[in-house]
Structure formats: structure tokens, C-alpha cells
C-alpha positions in Angstrom: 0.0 0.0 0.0 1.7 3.3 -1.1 1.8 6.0 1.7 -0.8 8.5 -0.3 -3.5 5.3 -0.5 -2.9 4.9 3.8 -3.5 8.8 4.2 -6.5 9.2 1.9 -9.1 7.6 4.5 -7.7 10.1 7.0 -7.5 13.1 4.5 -11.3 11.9 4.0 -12.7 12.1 7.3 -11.2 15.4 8.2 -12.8 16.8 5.2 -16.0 15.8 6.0 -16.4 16.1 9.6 -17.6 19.5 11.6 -16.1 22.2 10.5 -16.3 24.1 13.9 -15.2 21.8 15.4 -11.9 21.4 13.4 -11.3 25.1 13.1 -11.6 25.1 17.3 -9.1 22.9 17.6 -7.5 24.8 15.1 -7.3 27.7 16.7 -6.6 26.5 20.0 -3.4 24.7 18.8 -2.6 28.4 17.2 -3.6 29.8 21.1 -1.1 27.6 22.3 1.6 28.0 20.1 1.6 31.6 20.9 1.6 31.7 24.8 4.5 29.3 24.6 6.9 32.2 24.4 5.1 33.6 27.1 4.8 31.0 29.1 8.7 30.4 28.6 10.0 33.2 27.8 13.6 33.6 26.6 16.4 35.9 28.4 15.8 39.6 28.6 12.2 39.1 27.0 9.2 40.5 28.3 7.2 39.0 30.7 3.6 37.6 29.7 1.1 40.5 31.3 -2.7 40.2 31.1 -3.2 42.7 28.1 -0.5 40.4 26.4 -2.2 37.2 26.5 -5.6 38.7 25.3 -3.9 40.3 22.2 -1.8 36.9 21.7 -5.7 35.2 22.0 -7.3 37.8 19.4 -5.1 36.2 17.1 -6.3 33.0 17.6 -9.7 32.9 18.5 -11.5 34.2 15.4 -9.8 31.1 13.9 -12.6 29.1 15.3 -15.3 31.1 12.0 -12.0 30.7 9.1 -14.3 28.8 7.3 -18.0 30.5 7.8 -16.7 33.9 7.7 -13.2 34.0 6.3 -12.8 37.6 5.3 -14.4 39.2 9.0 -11.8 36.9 10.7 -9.0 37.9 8.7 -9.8 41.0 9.5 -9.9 40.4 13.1 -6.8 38.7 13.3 -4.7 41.2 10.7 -5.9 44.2 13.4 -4.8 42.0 16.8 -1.6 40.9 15.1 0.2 44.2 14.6 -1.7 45.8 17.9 0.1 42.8 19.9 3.7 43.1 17.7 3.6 47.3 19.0 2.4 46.6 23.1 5.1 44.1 23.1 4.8 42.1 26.1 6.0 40.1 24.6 5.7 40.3 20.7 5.1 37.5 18.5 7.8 35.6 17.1 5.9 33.4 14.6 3.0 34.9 13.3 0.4 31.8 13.5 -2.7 33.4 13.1 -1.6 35.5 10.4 -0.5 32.6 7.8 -3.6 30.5 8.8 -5.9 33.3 7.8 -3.6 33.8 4.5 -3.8 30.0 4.0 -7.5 30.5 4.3 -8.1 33.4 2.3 -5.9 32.0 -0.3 -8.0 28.9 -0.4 -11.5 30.5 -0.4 -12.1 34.1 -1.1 -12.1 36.1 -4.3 -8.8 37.4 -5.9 -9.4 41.2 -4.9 -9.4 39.8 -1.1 -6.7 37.5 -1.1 -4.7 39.9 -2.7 -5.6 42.9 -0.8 -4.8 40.7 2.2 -1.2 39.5 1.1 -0.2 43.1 0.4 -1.7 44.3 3.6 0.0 41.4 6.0 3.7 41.8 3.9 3.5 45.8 4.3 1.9 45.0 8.1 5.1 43.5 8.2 7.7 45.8 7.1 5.8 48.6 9.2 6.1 46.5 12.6 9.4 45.3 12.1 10.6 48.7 11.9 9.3 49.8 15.8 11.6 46.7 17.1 14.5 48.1 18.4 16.4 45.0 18.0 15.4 43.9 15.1 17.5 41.5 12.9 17.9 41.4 8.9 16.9 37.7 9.0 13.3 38.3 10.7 12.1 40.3 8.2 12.9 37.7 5.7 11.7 35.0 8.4 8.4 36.6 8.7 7.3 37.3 5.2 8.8 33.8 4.2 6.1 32.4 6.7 3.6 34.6 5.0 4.0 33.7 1.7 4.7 29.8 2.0 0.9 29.7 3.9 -0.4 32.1 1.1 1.2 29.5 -1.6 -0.2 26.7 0.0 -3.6 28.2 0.1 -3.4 28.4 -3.4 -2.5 24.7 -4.0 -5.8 23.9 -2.1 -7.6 26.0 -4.1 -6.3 24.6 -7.2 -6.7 20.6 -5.9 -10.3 21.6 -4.5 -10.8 22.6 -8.1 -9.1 20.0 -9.7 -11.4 17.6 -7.6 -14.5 18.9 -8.1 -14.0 19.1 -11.6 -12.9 15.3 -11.4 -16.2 14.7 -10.0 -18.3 16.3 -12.3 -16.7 14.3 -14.9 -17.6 11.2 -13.6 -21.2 12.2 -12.8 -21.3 13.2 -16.5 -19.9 9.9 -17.2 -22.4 8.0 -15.1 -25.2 9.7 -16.8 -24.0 9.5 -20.5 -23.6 5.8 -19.1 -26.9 5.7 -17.8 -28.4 7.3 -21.2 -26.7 4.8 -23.3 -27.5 1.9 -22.0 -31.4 3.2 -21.8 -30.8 3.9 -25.6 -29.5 0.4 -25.7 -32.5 -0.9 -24.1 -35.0 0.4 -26.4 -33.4 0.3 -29.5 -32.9 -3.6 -28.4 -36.9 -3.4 -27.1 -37.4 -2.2 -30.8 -35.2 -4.6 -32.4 -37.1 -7.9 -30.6 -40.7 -6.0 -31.5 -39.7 -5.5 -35.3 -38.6 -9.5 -35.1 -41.5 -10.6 -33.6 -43.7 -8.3 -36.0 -42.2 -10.1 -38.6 -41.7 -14.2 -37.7 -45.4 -13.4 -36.3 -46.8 -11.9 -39.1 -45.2 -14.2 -41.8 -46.0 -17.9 -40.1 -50.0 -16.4 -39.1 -50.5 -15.6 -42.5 -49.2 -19.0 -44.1 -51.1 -20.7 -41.4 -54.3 -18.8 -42.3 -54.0 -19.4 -46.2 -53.3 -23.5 -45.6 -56.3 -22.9 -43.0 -58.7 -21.4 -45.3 -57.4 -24.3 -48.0 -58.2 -27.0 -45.4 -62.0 -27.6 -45.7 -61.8 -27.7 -49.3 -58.6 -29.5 -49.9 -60.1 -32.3 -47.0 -63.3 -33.4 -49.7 -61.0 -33.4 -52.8 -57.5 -34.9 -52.0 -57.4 -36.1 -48.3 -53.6 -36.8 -48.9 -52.8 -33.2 -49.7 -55.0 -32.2 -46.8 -52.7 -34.5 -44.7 -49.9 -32.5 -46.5 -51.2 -29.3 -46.0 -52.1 -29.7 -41.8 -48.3 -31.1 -41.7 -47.2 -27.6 -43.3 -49.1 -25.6 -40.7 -48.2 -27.3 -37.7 -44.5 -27.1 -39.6 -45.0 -23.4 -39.6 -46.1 -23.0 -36.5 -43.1 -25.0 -34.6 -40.8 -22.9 -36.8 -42.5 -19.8 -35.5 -42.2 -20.8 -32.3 -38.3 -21.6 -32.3 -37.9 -18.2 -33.8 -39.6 -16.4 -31.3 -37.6 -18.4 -28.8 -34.8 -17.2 -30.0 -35.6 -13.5 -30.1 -37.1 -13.7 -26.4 -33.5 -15.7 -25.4 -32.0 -12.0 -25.2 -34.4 -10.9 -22.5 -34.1 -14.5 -20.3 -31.6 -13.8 -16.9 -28.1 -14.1 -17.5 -26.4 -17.1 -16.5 -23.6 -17.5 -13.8 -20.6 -17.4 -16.2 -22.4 -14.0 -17.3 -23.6 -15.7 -20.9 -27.0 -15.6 -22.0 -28.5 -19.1 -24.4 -29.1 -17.3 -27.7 -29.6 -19.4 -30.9 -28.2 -18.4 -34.3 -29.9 -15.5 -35.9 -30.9 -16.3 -39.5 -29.3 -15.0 -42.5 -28.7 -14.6 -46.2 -28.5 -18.2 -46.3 -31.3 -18.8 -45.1 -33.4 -17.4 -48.1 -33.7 -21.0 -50.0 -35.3 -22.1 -46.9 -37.7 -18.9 -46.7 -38.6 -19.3 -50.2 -39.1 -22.8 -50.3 -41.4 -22.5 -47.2 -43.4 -20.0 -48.4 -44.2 -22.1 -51.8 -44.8 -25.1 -50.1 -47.2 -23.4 -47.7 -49.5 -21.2 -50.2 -48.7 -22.3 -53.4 -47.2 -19.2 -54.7 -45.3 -19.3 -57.4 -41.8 -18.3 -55.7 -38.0 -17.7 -57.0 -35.2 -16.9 -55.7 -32.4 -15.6 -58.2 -28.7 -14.5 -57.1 -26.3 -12.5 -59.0 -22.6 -11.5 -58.6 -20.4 -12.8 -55.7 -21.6 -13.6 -52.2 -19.5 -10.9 -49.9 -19.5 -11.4 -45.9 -22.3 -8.8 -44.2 -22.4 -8.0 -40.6 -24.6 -9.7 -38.5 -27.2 -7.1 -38.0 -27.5 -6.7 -42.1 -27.5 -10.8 -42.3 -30.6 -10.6 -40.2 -32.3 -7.4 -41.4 -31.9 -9.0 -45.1 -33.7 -12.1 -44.0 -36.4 -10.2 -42.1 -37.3 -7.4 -45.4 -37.4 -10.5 -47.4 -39.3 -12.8 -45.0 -41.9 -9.0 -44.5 -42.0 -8.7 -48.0 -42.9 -12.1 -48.9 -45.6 -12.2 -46.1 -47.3 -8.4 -47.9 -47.8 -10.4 -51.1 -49.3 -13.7 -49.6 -51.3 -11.1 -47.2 -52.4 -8.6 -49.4 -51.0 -8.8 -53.2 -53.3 -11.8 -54.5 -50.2 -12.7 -56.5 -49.5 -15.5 -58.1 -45.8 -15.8 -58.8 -43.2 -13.8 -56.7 -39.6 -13.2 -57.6 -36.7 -12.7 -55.1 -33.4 -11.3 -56.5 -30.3 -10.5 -54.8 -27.6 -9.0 -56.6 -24.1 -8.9 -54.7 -21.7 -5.8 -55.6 -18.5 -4.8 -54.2 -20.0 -2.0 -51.5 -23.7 -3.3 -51.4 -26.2 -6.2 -51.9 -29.3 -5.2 -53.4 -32.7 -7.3 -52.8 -35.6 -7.3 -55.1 -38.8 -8.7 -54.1 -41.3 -8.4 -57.3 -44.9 -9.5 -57.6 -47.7 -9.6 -60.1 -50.4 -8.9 -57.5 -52.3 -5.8 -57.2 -50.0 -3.4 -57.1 -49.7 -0.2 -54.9 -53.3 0.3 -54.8 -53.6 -2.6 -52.6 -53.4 -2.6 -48.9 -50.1 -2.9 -47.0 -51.8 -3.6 -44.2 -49.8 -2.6 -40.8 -46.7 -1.7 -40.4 -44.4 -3.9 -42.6 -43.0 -1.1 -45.1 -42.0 0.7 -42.6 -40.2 -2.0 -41.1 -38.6 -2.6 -44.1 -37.6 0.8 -44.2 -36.0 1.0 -40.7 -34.5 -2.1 -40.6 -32.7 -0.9 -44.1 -31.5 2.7 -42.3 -30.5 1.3 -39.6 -27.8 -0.9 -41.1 -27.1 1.8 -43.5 -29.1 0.9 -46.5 -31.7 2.5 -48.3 -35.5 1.1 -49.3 -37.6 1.7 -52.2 -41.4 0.8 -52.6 -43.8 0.9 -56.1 -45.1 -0.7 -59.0 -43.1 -3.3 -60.8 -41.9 -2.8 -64.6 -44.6 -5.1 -65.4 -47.5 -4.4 -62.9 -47.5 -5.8 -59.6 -45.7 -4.5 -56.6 -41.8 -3.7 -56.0 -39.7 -3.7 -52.4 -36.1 -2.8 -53.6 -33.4 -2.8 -50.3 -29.8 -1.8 -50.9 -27.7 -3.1 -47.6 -24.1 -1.9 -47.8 -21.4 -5.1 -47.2 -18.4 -5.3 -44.5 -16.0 -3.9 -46.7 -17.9 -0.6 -47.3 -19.0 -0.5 -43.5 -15.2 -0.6 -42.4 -14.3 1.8 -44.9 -17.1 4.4 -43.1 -16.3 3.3 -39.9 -12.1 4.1 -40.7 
């Protein structure tokens, strides 16, 4: 343990205990101090009187309100000083009471009444020492030595006082800016599950409803494709429920080793899957095209594809009454571009809900752009460009 880490409990409790009752003690060891040459004095000095000891105690005993009232007990102590220097009887040799209040003002009052008060205690000074008859060259340089070491250190106090409230302030900025952020994290996390849930929700009801609807009438026709067709519901439905287990794993309770049981997220690769589900399911018509070379994306992106493709998807089974879809992704160097085209309705049909803007935040907020409208041949377009790693790292750098 280094000696400033054993003194900093100590330092710690003197700062915060009563002031009073510090700056009594205070000015009691200062009352003592100065009735020690009285008490024992040296040859040929003069012996303590009465009058003596009550200017000697003048110079101490406004001590006691340094703190509460430093300029009235400078004042008090700069008039007794020089008042008990003149009666001599006998006069002071070190001038206690004079470099605590200097310490003091030097520590806590303006610059106008420090300064005042250092120029008023050195030429206090020079004045007295001049009325001594046996004065020495030394003393003068003794006694404004004296002054000007407690005025110096005052100033250090001032400065550390400064230095550590400003040190606190930081770190209650810190703990708030840390507070924000991780309430920014919260939501934008809260936000992040409800857009996932929107979507895994939203695309497995509305398969389930369209095999649902098919049921009754697939059951009189072809029992064996009704067999199929309850198979590819309850298939939906347990893939629905995995998902959403996966997205509620992030707000489970942490283990003891601190990790949290999270299953992959999906991604690019699984589109084939997506698409393949989706035709199976409703009998849509869907294809899945890729152009240029696969490039790595960042995790976020990965899912965010997934989930614009798996929103757009479920608008055309929803709402479109399409019956062929067309997914495209086309890889570039700095982006990957995803077309979703139908020949449904078009724009004039309902989105229903929320889903394009979904789409749309899930695109800005890994950095991408999304476009919505009529296809080149009718139907309805969702165009999302998602920039790659490369081009991420190069913003980030």
C-alpha cells in the first residue's frame, strides 16, 4: 500500500467532519503556540502581562469562524496581530494566526481579497518590524517567508479543490452519459425484438391462415394433400415458435458465467429455406435468383436481409393476390441489393400494418436504403440496398 492510499481515508474524514469543530481545535493549537513564548520566555524578553495574552488570544480565537466567515476573521486577526507586535509584552515571534488566515483566504475568497490581504499582512510586516529596536535582517525575511509559503499553499488547495470537483463532475457526466446509453440500448434492443416478432409473427399467421382457409376444401377433394397441407401448418407454426424463442433468449436472466443461451440468428443463407417454405405453404409461385459474388455482411445486415425478405414475402401472400413472386439479390463490391417483385395488385392494394415501414427502418439502420412501387410489369416492387463489411469498415475508418 503506497503511503498517499494509507493517508487518503484520514484526509477523508477530516474533510467531512464538523467544520467548527476542526477550526476550534484549530485555533486553539494556534492559542497555544503563541503563549508558549510567554509561558517560557527567553532571556531579557518581556514577561507575559494580562493585556499580552488577550492580544496573543485575538489572534487565535477568530480562527474558530476561518471557514464560515473568512474575510471578517482575517480582519480580526490582521488588526490583533500588529496591535500585539507594538504593546510588546512580549511580541510574536511566529506569526500563526496571520499565515492560517492567508492559507485560508488563499483557499476561499475572491482574488481582490486574497490579494488585498497578502499586500496588507507583507507591508503590516515591514511597518512593525521597523518599531523593534532589535530587530535583525533575518526576521524580516523569516516573517514574510512564513507569509508567503501559507499564502502559496492556500493556493495549492484551491487549485486541488478545483481539480477535484471538476474530477467529479466528470464522472457524474460519465455516469449519466452511461446511464443514457445503455437506456438507448434498451429500447433500441426493445425495438429490435418487436420488429422480429412483427415479422416471424406476421409471416408464419399468415401462411397458417392461407393453408387454413385451403383445409375444408382441400379435405373433400384430396385427403392426402390435406394430410400434407395440416403437416405444413403445424410445420410453420413450430418454426414460429423456435424463432420467437430465439428472439425472447436476449431478454431470459443471465447465466452464472455471465452468458445468456441465444440461438443463431438467420441470415442470407437462409433465403432458399424462406422461399421454399413460403411455396410449399400457399402455393405461390416463388423464385429466388442471385447475382454477382456472395460478400460477408455483418450480423445485423445478415438478419435485417432475412427479415425485409421474410416482410416482403408475407405483404404479397397477405395482401397482393399474387401469383408468382420473384426474389433477387444482386451482390456488388460495397452493397447487396434485394428485389422482391410480384404480379399482385400493385400499390393500390393494402399494405396492411406496419411492414414497409419495417422494411424501411431495418434498411437505415444498417445503412441501406428502401424503395417501394409498382413493378416494370404491374405488380408490386420492395427494392433494399444493404451496404457489405467492406464498405462498412471503410465508413467506420
Amino acid at each position: 500500500m503506497s503511503l498517499r492510499s494509507a493517508f487518503t481515508p484520514v484526509v477523508t474524514r477530516w474533510r467531512t467532519a464538523n467544520p467548527y469543530a476542526l477550526d476550534t481545535a484549530l485555533a486553539a493549537l494556534v492559542l497555544f503556540a503563541v503563549s508558549l513564548q510567554w509561558i517560557f520566555p527567553d532571556e531579557g524578553d518581556d514577561r507575559l502581562t494580562w493585556r499580552g495574552w488577550l492580544l496573543g488570544a485575538a489572534t487565535a480565537v477568530p480562527l474558530v469562524w476561518r471557514r464560515r466567515s473568512p474575510c471578517a476573521s482575517a480582519w480580526a486577526v490582521s488588526a490583533a496581530t500588529p496591535a500585539q507586535a507594538l504593546y510588546h509584552a512580549p511580541p510574536p515571534d511566529v506569526m500563526y494566526g496571520g499565515m492560517v488566515v492567508l492559507y485560508t483566504l488563499a483557499a476561499l475568497a475572491r482574488p481582490w481579497q486574497r490579494r488585498l490581504m497578502l499586500a496588507g499582512w507583507v507591508i503590516g510586516v515591514v511597518v512593525t518590524m521597523q518599531h523593534q529596536a532589535d530587530k535583525q535582517p533575518f526576521e524580516y525575511a523569516f516573517h514574510l517567508m512564513g507569509l508567503v509559503c501559507a499564502y502559496a499553499l492556500g493556493m495549492l488547495s484551491r487549485v486541488q479543490r478545483a481539480y477535484t470537483t471538476e474530477l467529479e463532475d466528470r464522472a457524474r457526466r460519465l455516469e449519466r452519459e452511461r446511464a443514457a446509453d445503455t437506456a438507448r440500448a434498451r429500447a433500441e434492443e426493445r425495438s429490435r425484438i418487436a420488429r422480429d416478432m412483427h415479422d416471424i409473427l406476421a409471416h408464419a399467421v399468415s401462411l397458417m391462415v392461407v393453408q387454413a382457409e385451403a383445409g375444408p376444401v382441400v379435405v373433400r377433394k384430396d385427403p392426402e394433400r390435406a394430410e400434407a397441407t395440416f403437416d405444413t401448418i403445424a410445420s410453420t407454426g413450430r418454426d414460429a415458435m423456435a424463432q420467437l424463442r430465439r428472439i425472447l433468449g436476449v431478454l431470459k436472466e443471465q447465466r452464472p458465467d455471465g452468458e445468456t443461451a441465444r440461438l443463431p440468428q438467420p441470415s442470407v443463407a437462409a433465403l432458399p429455406r424462406l422461399v421454399r417454405q413460403v411455396q410449399e405453404s400457399t402455393g405461390l409461385r416463388t423464385e429466388l435468383r442471385t447475382t454477382g459474388e456472395p460478400c460477408p455482411l455483418p450480423s445485423d445486415t445478415e438478419v435485417a436481409a432475412y427479415r425485409v425478405v421474410q416482410e416482403a414475402l408475407t405483404n404479397t401472400v397477405k395482401h397482393a393476390r399474387a401469383s408468382r413472386a420473384v426474389v433477387e439479390l444482386d451482390w456488388a463490391e460495397d452493397q447487396v441489393t434485394l428485389t422482391m417483385t410480384d404480379d399482385g395488385r400493385g400499390p393500390s392494394a393494402p399494405v396492411g400494418g406496419h411492414g414497409l415501414i419495417g422494411i424501411r427502418e431495418r434498411a437505415a439502420a444498417c445503412g441501406g436504403s428502401a424503395e417501394t412501387g409498382s413493378g416494370p410489369d404491374g405488380g408490386f416492387r420492395v427494392v433494399v440496398r444493404l451496404p457489405v463489411a467492406a464498405d462498412r469498415q471503410g465508413a467506420l475508418g
